[in-house]
ROTORMI-224876 format. One record per residue: residue number from 1; y, x, z of N, C-alpha, C in turn. Coordinates in steps of 0.02 Angstrom, whole numbers, plus 50000, padded with zeros to 5 digits. Last residue first. Layout:
% residues N
seq	n.v	n.u	n.w	ca.v	ca.u	ca.w	c.v	c.u	c.w
NUM	Y	X	Z	Y	X	Z	Y	X	Z $
...
***
This chain:
% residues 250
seq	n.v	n.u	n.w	ca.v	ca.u	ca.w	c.v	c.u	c.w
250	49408	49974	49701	49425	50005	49617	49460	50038	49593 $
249	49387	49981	49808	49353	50012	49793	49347	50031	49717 $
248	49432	49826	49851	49453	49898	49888	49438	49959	49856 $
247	49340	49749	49792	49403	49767	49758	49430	49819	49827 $
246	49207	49719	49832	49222	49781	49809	49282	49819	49782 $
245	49176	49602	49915	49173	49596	49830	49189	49653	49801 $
244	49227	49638	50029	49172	49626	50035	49126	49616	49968 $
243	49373	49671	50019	49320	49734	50037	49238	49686	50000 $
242	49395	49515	50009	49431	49555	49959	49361	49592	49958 $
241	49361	49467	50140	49356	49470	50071	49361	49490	50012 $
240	49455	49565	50219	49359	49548	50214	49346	49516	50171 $
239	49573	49510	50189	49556	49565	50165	49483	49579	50190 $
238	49570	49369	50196	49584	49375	50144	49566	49460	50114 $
237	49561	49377	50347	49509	49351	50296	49515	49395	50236 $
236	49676	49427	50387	49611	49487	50395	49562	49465	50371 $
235	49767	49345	50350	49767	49411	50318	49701	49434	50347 $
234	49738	49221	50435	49715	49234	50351	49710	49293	50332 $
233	49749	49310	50566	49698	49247	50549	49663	49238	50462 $
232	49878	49267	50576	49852	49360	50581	49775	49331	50557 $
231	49953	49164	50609	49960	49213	50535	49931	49290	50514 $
230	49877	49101	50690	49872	49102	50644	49875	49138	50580 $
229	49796	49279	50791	49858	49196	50778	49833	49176	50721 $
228	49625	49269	50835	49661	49289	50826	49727	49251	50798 $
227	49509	49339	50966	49543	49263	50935	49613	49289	50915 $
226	49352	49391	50939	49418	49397	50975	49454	49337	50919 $
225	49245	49398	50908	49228	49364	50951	49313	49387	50958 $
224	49217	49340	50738	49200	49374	50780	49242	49370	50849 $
223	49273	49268	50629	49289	49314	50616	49264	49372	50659 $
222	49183	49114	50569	49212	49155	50624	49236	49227	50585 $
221	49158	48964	50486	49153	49028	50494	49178	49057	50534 $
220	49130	48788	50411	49153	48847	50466	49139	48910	50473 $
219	49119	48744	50242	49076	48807	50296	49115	48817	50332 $
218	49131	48624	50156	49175	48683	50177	49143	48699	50228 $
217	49058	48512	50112	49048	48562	50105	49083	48627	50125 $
216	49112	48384	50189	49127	48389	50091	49091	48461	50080 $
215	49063	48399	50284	49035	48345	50257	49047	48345	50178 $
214	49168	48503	50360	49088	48501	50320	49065	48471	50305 $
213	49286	48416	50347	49266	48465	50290	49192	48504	50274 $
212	49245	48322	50469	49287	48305	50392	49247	48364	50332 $
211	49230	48436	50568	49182	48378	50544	49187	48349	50475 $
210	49354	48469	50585	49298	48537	50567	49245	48487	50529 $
209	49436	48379	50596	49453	48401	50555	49388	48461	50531 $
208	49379	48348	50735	49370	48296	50676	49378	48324	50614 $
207	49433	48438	50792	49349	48461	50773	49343	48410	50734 $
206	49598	48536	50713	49557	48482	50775	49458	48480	50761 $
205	49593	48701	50702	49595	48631	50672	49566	48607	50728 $
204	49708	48786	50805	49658	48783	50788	49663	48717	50746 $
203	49818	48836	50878	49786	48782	50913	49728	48776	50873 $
202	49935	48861	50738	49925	48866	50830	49874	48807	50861 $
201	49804	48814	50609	49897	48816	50641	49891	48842	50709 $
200	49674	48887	50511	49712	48825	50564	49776	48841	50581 $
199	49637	48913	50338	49659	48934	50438	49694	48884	50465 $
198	49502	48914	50241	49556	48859	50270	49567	48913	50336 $
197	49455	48970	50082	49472	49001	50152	49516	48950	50181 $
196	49392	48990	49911	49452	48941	49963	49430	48957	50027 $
195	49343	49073	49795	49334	49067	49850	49398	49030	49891 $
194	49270	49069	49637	49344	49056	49657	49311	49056	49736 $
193	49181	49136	49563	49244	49133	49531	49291	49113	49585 $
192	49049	49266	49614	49098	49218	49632	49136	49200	49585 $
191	48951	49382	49655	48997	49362	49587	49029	49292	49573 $
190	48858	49322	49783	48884	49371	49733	48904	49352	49659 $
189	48816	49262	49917	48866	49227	49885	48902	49276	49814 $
188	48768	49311	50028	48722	49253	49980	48778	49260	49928 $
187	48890	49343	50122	48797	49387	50082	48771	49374	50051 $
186	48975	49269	50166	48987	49293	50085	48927	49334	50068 $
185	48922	49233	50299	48928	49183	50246	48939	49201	50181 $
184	48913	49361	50347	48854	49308	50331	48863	49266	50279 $
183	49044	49401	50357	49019	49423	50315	48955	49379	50311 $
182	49094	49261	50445	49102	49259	50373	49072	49294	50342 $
181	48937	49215	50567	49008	49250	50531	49029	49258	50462 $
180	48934	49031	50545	48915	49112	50537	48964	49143	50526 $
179	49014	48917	50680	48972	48939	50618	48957	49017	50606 $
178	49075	48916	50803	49013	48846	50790	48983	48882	50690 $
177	49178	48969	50850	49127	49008	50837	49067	48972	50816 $
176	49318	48939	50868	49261	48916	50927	49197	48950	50928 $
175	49375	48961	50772	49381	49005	50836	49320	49004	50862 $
174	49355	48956	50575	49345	48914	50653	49326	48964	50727 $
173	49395	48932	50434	49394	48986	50478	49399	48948	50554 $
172	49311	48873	50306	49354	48867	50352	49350	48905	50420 $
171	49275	48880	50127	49252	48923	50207	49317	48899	50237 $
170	49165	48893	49974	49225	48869	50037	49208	48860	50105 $
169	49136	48942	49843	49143	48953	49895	49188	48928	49949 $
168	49194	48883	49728	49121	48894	49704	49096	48912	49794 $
167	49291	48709	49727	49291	48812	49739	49227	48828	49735 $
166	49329	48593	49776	49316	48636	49700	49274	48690	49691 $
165	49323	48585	49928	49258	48577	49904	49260	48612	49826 $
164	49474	48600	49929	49430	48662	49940	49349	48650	49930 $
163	49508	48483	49896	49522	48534	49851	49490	48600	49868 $
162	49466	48414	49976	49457	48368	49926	49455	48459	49875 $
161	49517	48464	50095	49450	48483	50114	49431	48476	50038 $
160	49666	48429	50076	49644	48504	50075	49565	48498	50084 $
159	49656	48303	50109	49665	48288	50046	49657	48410	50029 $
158	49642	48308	50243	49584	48263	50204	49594	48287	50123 $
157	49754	48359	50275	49696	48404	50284	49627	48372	50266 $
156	49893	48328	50168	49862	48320	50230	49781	48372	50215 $
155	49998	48467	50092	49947	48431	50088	49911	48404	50166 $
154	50157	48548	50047	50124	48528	50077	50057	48451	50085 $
153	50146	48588	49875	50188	48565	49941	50122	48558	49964 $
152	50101	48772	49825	50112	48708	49811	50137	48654	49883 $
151	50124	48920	49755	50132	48905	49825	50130	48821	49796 $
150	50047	49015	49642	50051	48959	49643	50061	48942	49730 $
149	50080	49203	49627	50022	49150	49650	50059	49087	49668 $
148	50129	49275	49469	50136	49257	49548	50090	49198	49567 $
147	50044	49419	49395	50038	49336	49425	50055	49328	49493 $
146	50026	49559	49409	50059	49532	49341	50065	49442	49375 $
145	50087	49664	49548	50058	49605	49518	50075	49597	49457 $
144	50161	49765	49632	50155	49768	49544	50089	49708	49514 $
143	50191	49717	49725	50130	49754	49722	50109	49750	49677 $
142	50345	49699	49707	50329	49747	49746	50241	49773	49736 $
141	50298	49551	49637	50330	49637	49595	50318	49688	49637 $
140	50254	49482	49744	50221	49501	49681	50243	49552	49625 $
139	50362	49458	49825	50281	49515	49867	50264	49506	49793 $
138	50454	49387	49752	50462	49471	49781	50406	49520	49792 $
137	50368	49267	49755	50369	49297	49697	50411	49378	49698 $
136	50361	49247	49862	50287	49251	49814	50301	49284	49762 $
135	50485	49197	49885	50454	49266	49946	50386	49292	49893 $
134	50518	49113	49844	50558	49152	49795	50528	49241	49829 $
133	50409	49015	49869	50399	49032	49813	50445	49086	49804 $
132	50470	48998	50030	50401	49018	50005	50398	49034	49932 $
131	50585	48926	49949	50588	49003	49998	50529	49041	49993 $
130	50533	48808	49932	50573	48850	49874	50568	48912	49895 $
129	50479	48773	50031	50456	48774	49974	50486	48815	49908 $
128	50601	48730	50099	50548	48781	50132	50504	48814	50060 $
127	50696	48648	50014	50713	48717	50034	50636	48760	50058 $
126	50562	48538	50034	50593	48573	49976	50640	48653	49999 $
125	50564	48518	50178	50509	48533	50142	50532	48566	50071 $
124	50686	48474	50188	50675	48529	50216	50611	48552	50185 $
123	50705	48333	50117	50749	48403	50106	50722	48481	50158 $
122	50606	48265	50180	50596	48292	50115	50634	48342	50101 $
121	50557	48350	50354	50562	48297	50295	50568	48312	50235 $
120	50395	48439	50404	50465	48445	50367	50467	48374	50355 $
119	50341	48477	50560	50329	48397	50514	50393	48404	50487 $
118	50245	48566	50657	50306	48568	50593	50307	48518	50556 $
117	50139	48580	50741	50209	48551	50775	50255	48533	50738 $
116	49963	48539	50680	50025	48578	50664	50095	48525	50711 $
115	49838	48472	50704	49872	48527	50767	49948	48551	50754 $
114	49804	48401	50587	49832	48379	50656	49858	48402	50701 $
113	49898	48505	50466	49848	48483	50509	49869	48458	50558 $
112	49972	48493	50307	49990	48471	50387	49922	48455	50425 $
111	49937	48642	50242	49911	48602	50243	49946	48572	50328 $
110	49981	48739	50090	50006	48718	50143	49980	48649	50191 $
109	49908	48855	49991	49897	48781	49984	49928	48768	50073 $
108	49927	48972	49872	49924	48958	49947	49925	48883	49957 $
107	49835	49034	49760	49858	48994	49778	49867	49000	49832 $
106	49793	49185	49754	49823	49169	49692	49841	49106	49705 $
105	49800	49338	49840	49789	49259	49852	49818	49247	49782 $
104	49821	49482	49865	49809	49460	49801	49791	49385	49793 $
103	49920	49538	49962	49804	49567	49976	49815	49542	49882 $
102	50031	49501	49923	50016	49551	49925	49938	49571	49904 $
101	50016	49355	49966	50012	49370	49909	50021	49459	49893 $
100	49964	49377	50112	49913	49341	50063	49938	49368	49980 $
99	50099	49416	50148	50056	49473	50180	50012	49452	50110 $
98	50194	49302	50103	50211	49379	50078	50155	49424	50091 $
97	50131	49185	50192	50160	49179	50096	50150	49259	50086 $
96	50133	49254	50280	50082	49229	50278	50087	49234	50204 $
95	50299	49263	50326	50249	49321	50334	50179	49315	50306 $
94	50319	49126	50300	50367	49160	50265	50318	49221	50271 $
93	50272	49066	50418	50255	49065	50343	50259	49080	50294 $
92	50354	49082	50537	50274	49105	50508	50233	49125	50445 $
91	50454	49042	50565	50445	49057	50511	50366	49094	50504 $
90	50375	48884	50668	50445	48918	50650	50453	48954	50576 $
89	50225	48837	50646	50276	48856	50692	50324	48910	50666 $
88	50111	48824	50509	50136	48857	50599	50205	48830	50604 $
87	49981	48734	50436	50080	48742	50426	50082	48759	50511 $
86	49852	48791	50383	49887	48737	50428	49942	48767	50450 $
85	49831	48838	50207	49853	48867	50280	49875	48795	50324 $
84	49707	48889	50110	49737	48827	50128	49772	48837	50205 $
83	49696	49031	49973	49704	49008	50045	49736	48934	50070 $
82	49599	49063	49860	49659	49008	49876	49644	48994	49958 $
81	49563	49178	49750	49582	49168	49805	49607	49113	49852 $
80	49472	49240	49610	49517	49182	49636	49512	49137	49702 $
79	49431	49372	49572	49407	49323	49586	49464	49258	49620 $
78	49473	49498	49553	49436	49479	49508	49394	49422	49535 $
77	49650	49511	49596	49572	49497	49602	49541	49488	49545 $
76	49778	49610	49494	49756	49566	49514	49679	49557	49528 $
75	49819	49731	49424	49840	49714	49501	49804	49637	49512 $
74	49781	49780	49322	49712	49788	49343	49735	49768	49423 $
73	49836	49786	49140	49853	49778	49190	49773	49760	49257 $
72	49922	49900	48997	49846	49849	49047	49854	49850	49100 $
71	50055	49811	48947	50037	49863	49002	49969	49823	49013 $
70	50148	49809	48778	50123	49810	48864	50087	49847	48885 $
69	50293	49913	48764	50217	49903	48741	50185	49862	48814 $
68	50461	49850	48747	50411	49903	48718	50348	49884	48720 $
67	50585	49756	48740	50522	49737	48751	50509	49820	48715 $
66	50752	49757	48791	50706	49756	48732	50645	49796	48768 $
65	50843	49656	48907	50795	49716	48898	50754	49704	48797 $
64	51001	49627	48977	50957	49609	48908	50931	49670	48910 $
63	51065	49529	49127	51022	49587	49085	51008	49583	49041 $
62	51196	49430	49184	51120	49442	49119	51132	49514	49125 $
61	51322	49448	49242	51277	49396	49258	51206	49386	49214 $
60	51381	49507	49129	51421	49470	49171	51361	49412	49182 $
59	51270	49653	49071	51324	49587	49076	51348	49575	49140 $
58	51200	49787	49010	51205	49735	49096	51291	49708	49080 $
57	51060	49775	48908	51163	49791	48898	51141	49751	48978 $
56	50962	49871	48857	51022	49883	48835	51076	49864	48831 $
55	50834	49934	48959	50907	49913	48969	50942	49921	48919 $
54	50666	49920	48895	50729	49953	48912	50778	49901	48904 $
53	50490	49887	48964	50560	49858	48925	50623	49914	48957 $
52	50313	49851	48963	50406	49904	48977	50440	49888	48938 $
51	50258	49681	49017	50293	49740	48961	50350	49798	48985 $
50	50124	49591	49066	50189	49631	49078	50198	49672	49029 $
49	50052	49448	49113	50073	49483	49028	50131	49522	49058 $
48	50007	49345	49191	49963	49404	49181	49975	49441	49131 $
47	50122	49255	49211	50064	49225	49215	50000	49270	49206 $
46	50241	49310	49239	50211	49295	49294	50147	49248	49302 $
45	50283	49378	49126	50295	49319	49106	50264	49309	49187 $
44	50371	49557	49170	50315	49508	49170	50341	49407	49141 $
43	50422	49715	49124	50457	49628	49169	50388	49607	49148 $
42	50484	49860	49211	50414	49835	49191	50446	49748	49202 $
41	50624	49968	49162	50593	49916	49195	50528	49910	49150 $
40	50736	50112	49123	50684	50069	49099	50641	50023	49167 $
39	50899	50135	49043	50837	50129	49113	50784	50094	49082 $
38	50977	50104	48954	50938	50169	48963	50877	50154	48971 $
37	51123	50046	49029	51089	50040	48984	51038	50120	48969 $
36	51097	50048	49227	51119	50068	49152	51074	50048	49100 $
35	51065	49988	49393	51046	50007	49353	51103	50032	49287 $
34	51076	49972	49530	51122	50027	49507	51103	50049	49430 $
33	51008	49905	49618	50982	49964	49576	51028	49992	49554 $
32	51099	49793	49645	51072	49840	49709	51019	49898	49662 $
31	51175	49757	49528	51236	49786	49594	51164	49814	49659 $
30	51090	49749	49433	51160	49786	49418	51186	49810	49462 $
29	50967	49701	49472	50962	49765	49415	51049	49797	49424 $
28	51019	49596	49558	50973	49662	49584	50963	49718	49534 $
27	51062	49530	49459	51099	49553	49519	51052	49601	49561 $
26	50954	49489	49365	51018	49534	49347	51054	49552	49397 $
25	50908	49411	49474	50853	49464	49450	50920	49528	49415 $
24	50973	49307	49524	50938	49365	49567	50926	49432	49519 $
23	51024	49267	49353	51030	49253	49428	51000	49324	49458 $
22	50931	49333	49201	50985	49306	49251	50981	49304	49311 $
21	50908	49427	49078	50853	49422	49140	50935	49387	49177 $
20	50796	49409	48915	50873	49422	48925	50855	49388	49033 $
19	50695	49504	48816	50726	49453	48868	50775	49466	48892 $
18	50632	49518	48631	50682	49536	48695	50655	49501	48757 $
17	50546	49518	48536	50536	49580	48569	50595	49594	48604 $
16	50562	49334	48543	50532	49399	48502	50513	49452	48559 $
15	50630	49313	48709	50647	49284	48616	50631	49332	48574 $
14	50599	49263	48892	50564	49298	48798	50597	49257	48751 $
13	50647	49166	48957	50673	49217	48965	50669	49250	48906 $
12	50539	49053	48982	50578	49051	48934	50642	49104	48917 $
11	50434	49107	49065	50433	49113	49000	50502	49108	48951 $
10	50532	49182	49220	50498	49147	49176	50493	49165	49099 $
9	50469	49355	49276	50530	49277	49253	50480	49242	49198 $
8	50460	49499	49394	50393	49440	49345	50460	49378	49337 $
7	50496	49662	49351	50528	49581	49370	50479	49525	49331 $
6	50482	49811	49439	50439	49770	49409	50476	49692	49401 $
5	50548	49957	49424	50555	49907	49457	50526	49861	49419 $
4	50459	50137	49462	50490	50078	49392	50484	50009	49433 $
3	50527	50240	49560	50477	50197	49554	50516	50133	49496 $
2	50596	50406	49518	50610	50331	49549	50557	50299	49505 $
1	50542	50559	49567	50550	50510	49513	50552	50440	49542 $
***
């Protein structure tokens, strides 16, 4: 039995108990699914509301689904994730965006640290940004998410410490080993709403930058004694965290 294809679109897509589905999304229902009037899809508003919906007409460039029942839905944390990443080298980020929103990150927050080599201008920062969001929002149907996670522009690393102090938990991931290990750091720490996680770029955050954010409260932490890239760095947070709150286990 073929796996029901999931499409999180925007709101303004819904009229009553339709949507009507354009660009990418109708071109993947018509010319790489092979879909018919019939078929049936799961679509989402991509804010936590999905519905089965059937195919009843593939256009010239639109889908039109009529809406059936929603769906309880149980793909998302039960706690709110926001990774702050120091911007790598080349496409890195593209793997980081897709691995995080997979585990279940609900923000990624892009941060120019002093160490980072990648200094977009404005037109490149935008394309990048766009890419990152159209990747957030693929890894979020594929793991039948109901919410794509918020990718936002890039932020200096004064103005990421500002936003990771919010968080009921905040932790910056540091090589050197100058703090507790993370499970230490999440032992105290039960039933959470939001946890923020900073990773550094190639090279690590600078120590001014370690200094900066514990002063606002962000906890250095380790992962233990091997050193790992950047983009390998968040994912094995993000999933010790996860385990460590029990969502592995539901």
């Amino acid at each position: 039995m073929r796996r029901v294809q999931r499409y999180l679109v925007p709101p303004s897509c819904f009229v009553g108990d339709t949507a009507v589905l354009r660009g990418e999304d109708a071109h993947h229902i018509a010319r790489v699914m092979r879909m018919v009037p019939g078929d049936r899809v799961e679509v989402g508003d991509g804010s936590g509301t999905v519905w089965t919906a059937v195919i009843e007409l593939v256009g010239a460039g639109e889908v039109h689904l009529s809406l059936e029942n929603p769906l309880e839905e149980d793909g998302e944390a039960r706690m709110e994730l926001v990774l702050l990443q120091g911007l790598p080298k080349h496409d890195k980020m593209d793997l980081i965006v897709q691995k995080a929103t997979e585990l279940g990150v609900a923000r990624v927050i892009p941060v120019a640290a002093a160490r980072s080599v990648v200094r977009y201008q404005t037109e490149q920062q935008i394309r990048r940004l766009q890419r990152w969001r159209r990747i957030a929002k693929e890894a979020a149907e594929q793991a039948k998410r109901s919410r794509i996670p918020e990718i936002v522009q890039p932020v200096s690393a004064a103005e990421a410490w500002q936003l990771a102090s919010q968080a009921d938990v905040a932790l910056l991931l540091d090589e050197s080993r100058r703090g507790r290990p993370l499970a230490t750091a999440l032992a105290g720490q039960p039933g959470v709403g939001r946890i923020a996680f900073a990773v550094g770029p190639e090279g690590g955050w600078d120590p001014g930058e370690v200094e900066e954010a514990a002063s606002l409260g962000v906890e250095p932490v380790h992962l233990g004694p091997r050193i790992l890239r950047t983009e390998t760095a968040g994912i094995a947070a993000a999933a010790a965290i996860l385990y460590h709150y029990g969502e592995w286990g539901r």
